[in-house]
N, C-alpha and C positions, 0 to 999 in steps of 0.2 A: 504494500500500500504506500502509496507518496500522499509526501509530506509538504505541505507549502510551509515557509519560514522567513519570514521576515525579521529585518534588523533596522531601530530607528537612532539616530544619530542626531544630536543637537552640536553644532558649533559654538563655541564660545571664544573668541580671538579677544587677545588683550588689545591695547591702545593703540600700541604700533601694526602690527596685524592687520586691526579695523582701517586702520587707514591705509593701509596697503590694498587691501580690499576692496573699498571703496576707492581707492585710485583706479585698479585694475576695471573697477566695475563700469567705470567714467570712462575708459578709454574706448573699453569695447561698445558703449553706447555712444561713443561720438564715432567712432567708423561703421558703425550698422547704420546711422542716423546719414552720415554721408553718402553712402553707398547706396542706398537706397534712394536719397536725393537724385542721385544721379540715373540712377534706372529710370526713378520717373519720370526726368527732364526727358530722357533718351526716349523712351516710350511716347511723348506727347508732343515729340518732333517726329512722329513717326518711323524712326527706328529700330532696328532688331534689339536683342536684349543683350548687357554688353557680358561678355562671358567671361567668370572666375580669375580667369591666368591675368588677364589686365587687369582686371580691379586689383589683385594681389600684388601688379607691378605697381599702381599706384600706392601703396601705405608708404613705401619705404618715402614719397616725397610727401604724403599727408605727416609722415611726422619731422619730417624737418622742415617742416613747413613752420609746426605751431613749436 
């Protein structure tokens, strides 16, 4: 007979952690927020959809950008 088993996990990070956290969390939310900008610019110029390998050549200039 199987057994289903689960495991819950609470995080607790101290101050430095949290902040590291929330940096990381801000990053990835400002290049989803960009990326996505840009599909929909591209899409509403009538456009194909721009594909992974470019967008992923663009980070390296979105962060020496900011």
């Amino acid at each position: 007979m199987k057994r289903l088993q689960a495991f819950k996990f609470q995080l607790r990070p101290g101050g430095q952690q949290e902040c590291e956290m929330r940096r990381f969390a801000g990053a990835c939310r400002f290049v989803f927020n960009r990326a996505l900008a840009l599909q929909n610019e591209n899409h509403e110029a009538g456009n194909k959809y721009i594909p992974y390998g470019k967008m992923a050549s663009w980070l390296v200039e979105w962060k020496n950008a900011t």
